[in-house]
C-alpha positions as CSV (number, residue, x, y, z in Angstrom):
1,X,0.0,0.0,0.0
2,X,1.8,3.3,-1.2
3,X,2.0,6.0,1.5
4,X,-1.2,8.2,0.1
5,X,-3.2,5.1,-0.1
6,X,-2.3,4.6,4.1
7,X,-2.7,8.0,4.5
8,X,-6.2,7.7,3.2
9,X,-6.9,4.7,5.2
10,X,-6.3,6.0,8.0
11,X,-8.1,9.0,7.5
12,X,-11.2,6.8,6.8
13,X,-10.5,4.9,10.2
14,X,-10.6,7.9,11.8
15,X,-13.6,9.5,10.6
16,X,-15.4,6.1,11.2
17,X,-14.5,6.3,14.6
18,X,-15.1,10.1,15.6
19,X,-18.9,9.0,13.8
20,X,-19.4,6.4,15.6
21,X,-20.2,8.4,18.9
22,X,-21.4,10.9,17.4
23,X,-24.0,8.4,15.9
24,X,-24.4,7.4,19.6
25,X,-25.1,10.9,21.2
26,X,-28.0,11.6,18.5
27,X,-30.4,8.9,19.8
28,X,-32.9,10.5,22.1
29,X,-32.9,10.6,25.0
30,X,-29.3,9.7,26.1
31,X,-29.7,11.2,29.9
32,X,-32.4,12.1,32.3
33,X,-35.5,13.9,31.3
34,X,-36.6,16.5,33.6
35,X,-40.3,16.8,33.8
36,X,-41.4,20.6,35.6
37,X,-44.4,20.6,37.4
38,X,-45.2,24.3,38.6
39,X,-46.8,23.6,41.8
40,X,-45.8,21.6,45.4
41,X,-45.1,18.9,46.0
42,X,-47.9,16.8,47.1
43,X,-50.6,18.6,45.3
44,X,-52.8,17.1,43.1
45,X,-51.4,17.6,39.9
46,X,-48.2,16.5,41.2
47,X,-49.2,13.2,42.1
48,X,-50.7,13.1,38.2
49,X,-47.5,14.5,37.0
50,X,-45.1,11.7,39.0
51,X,-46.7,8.4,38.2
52,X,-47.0,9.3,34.5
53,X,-43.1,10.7,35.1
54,X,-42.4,7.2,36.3
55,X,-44.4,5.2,33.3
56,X,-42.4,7.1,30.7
57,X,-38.9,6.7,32.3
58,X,-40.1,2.6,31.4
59,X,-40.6,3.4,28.2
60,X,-37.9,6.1,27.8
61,X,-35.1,3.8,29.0
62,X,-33.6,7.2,31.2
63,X,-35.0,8.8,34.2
64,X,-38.0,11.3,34.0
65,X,-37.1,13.4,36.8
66,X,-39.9,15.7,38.7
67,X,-38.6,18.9,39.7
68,X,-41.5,21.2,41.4
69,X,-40.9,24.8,40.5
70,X,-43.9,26.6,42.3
71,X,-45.2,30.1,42.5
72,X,-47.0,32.8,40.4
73,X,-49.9,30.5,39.6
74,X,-47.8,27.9,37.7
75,X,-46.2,30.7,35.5
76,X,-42.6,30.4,37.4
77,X,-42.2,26.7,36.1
78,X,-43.5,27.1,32.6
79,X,-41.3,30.0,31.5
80,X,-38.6,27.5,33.0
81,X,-39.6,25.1,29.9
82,X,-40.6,28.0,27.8
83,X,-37.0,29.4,27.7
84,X,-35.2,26.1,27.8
85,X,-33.3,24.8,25.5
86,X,-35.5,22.9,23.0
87,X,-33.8,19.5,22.8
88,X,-36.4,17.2,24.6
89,X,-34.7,17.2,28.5
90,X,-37.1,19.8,29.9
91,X,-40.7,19.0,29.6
92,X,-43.9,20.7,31.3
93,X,-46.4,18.6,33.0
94,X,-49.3,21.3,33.8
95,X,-53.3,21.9,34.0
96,X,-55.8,24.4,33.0
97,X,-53.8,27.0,34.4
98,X,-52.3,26.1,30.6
99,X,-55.9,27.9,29.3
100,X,-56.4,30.9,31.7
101,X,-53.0,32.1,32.2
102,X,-52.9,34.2,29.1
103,X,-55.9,36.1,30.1
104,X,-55.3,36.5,33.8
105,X,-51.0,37.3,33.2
106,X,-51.1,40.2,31.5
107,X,-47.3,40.9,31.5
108,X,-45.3,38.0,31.2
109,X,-41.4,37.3,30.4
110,X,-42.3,34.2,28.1
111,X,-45.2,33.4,25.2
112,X,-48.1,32.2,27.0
113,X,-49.4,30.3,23.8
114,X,-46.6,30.3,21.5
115,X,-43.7,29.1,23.6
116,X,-44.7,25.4,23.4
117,X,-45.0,22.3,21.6
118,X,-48.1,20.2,22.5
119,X,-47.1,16.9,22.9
120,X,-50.7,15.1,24.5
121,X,-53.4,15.3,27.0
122,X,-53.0,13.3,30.0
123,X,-56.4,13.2,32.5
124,X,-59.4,15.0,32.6
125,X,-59.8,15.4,36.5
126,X,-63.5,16.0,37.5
127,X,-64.0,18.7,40.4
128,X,-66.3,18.5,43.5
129,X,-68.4,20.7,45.3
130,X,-67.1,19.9,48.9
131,X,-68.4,22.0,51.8
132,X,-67.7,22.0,55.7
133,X,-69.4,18.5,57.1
134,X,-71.5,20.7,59.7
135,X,-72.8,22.8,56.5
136,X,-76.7,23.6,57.0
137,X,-77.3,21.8,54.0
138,X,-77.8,18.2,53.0
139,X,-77.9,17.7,49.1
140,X,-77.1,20.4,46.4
141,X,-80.7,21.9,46.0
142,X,-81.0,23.3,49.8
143,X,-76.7,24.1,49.4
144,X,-77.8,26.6,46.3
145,X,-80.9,27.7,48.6
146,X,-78.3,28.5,51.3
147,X,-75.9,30.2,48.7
148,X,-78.6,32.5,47.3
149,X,-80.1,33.4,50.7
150,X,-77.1,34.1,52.9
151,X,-74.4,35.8,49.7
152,X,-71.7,36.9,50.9
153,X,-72.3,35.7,54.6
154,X,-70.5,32.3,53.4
155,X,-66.9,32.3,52.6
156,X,-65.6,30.2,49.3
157,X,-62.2,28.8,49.6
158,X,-60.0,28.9,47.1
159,X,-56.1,27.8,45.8
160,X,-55.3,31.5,44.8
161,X,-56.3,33.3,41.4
162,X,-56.1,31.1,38.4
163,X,-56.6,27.8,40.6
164,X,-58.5,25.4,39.2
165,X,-61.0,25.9,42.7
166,X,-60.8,29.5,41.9
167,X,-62.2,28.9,38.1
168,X,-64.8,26.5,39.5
169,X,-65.5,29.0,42.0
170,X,-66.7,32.5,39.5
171,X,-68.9,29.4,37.5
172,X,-70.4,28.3,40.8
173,X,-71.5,31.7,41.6
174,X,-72.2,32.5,37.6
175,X,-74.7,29.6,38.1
176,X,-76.1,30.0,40.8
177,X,-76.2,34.1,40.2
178,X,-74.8,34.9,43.4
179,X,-72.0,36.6,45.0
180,X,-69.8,35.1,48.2
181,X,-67.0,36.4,49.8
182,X,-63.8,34.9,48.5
183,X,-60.8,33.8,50.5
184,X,-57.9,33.0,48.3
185,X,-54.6,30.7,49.8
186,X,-51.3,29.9,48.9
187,X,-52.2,26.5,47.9
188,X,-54.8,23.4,47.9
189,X,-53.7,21.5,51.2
190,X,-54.2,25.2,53.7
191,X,-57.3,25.7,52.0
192,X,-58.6,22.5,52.5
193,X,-56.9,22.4,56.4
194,X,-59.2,25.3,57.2
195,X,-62.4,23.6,55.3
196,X,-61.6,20.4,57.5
197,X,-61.4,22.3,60.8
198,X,-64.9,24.7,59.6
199,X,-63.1,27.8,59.1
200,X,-64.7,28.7,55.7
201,X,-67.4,27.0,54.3
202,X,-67.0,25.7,50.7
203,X,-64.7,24.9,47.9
204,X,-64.7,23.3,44.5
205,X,-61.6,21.3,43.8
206,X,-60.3,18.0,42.2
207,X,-61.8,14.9,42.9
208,X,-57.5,13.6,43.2
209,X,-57.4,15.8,46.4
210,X,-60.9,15.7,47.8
211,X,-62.2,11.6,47.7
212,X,-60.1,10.9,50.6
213,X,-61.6,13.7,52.6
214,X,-65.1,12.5,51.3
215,X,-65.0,9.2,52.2
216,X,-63.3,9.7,55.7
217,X,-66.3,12.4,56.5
218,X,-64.0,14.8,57.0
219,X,-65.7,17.8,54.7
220,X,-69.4,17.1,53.2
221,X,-69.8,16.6,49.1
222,X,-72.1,17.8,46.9
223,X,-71.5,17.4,43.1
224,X,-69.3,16.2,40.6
225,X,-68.7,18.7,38.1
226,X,-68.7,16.7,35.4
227,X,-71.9,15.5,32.8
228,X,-71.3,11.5,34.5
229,X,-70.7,10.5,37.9
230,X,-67.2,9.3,38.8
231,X,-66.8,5.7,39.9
232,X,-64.7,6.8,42.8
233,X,-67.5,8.7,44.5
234,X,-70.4,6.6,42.9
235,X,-72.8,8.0,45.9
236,X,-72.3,11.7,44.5
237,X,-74.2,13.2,42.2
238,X,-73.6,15.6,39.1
239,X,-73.9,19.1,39.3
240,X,-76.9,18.4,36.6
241,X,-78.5,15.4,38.9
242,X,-78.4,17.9,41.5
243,X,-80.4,20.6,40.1
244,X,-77.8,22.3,38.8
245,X,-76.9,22.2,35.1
246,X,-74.5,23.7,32.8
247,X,-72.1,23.5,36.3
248,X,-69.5,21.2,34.6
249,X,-65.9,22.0,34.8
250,X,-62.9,19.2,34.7
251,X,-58.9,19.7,35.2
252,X,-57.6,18.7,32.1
253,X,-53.4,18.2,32.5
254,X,-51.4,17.8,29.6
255,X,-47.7,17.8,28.5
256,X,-45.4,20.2,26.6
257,X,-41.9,20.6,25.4
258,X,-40.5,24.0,24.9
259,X,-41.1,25.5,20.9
260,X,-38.8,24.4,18.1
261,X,-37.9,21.4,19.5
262,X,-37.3,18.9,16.7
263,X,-40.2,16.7,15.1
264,X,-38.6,13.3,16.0
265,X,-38.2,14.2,20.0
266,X,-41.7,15.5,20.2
267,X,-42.7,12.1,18.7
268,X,-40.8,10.0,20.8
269,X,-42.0,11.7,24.1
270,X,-45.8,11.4,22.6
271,X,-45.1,7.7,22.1
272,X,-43.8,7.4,25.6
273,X,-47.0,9.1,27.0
274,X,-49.1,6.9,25.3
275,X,-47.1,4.1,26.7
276,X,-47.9,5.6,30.1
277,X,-51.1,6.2,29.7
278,X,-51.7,2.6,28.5
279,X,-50.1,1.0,31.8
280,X,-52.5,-0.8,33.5
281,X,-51.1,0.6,37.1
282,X,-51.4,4.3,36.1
283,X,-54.9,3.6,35.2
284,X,-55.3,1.9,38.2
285,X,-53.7,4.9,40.4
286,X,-55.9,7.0,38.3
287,X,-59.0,5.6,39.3
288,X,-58.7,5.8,43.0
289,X,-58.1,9.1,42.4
290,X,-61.4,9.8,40.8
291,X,-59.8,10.2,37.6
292,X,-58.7,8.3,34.6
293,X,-56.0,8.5,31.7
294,X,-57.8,10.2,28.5
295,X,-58.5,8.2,25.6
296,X,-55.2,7.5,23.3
297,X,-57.5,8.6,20.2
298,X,-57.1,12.0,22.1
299,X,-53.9,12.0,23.1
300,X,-52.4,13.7,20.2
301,X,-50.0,17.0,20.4
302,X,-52.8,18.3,17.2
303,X,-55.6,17.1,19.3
304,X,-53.8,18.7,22.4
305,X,-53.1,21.8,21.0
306,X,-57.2,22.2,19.4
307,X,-58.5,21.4,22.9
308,X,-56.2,24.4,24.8
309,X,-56.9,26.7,22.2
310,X,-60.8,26.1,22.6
311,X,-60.2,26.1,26.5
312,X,-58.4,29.8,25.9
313,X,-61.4,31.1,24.4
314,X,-63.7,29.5,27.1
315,X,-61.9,31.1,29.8
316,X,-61.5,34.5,28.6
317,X,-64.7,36.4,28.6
318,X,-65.8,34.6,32.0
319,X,-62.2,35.6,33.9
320,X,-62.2,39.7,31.8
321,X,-66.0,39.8,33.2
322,X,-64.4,38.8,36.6
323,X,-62.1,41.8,36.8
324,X,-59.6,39.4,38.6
325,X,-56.2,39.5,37.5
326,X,-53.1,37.7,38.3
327,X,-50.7,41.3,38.0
């Protein structure tokens, strides 16, 4: 072999070998995912966001790590996705904060509705109408009779603006066309402490936080906000059984990767999730929690994205009517 002809060889060899990990470091993902949920831990749309975080790391083959970046009504942890790098390792796990937060933020540092890539729905979590247990009324009919007649006199609880027990709360009172005195907190778990110990006297919020509390006794239920009754709570009544129609409101949570991020990542996490949301154990988690994993027919980013946009356009006139903004 003449010395150009080595020369070339091992020029070749070396090439070959510099591609060869570079082949290696293109398959996704290669290290740890980190999934942002923008609430505390131990909320209810954590405990949705870890077991699917845990299902997908199975399918994955790397770690989907939960890292809980709370405050400003979920808006601190999605600008963390919304201004990440867009290579697939930080993903947003949040609810229909996702729909309102572009009409209660008025000034924010990221793209309330451009930042993102849809990548699929994950749960519809029905609400309840949950009360004090001592309340002086015993099925929803004689509650909305209480509302209307003592106003203001009874105190709603709610997680803070742009909760999803603060949302259910300006339809409850839409419904019902009635006014009460609003007591906002810096979470779920205080405001349902002080409903325990009869402090304030209602609340709506997710059926993932309030069975427990329902079946122990602890606070009285009213309604399922939603147009069938959930197998967790098969006792309760819907808002529309109850007397109430047109009362229906659900958490819907899904997931998003920050915009631009390449077509073949935002396909292999949607594959993932529909992995997770096909595990038998999630949908058994799911279920005690009054909820279940949405259909994979609807678990698309396209059918994602169509579903927020509509939400954005629900939520708008009701919250400007409101006068209640975040800033």
């Amino acid at each position: 072999m003449s010395r150009l002809s080595r020369r070339s060889f091992a020029a070749s060899v070396a090439a070959a070998a510099m591609a060869r990990p570079a082949l290696g470091q293109g398959a996704y993902p290669t290290r740890p995912v980190t999934m942002v949920i923008p609430f505390a831990a131990g909320g209810p749309t954590d405990t949705v966001g870890r077991l699917i975080a845990q299902a997908m790391s199975a399918d994955l083959g790397q770690p989907v790590v939960v890292e809980n970046v709370g405050g400003a009504g979920g808006t601190l942890g999605a600008q963390r996705v919304a201004n990440a790098r867009p290579d697939g390792y930080s993903i947003l796990l949040h609810h229909i904060g996702m729909a309102t937060i572009p009409t209660l933020y008025r000034r924010l540092s990221y793209d309330a509705i451009n930042g993102f890539e849809t990548l699929g729905l994950v749960t519809e979590v029905p609400m309840t109408l949950v009360a004090r247990r001592n309340i002086e009324a015993t099925n929803l009919q004689e509650l909305v009779a209480l509302i209307r007649q003592r106003g203001e006199a009874l105190n709603y609880a709610n997680a803070g603006i742009g909760a999803a027990s603060h949302l259910c709360g300006l339809l409850l009172m839409k419904a019902v066309d009635t006014r009460m005195t609003t007591v906002p907190y810096r979470g779920t778990g205080p405001a349902m402490n002080d409903l325990v110990a009869g402090t304030v006297d209602l609340m709506c919020d997710q059926t993932t936080n309030t069975t427990e509390q329902i079946r122990a006794g602890t606070i009285r239920g009213f309604a399922v906000t939603t147009p069938e009754r959930v197998s967790a709570l098969p006792d309760m009544p819907t808002a529309a059984q109850g007397g109430l129609p047109g009362f229906e409101v659900s958490v819907w949570h899904g997931l998003y990767a920050p915009r631009g991020t390449p077509a073949p990542i935002t396909e292999r996490l949607n594959r993932a999730l529909v992995a997770a949301l096909q595990d038998a154990t999630i949908a058994r988690r799911f279920a005690d929690l009054g909820t279940a994993p949405v259909p994979v027919a609807r678990a698309t980013p396209q059918l994602h994205r169509d579903f927020w946009q509509a939400d954005i356009a629900k939520w708008r006139p009701l919250i400007q009517a409101a006068g209640q903004f975040a800033d």
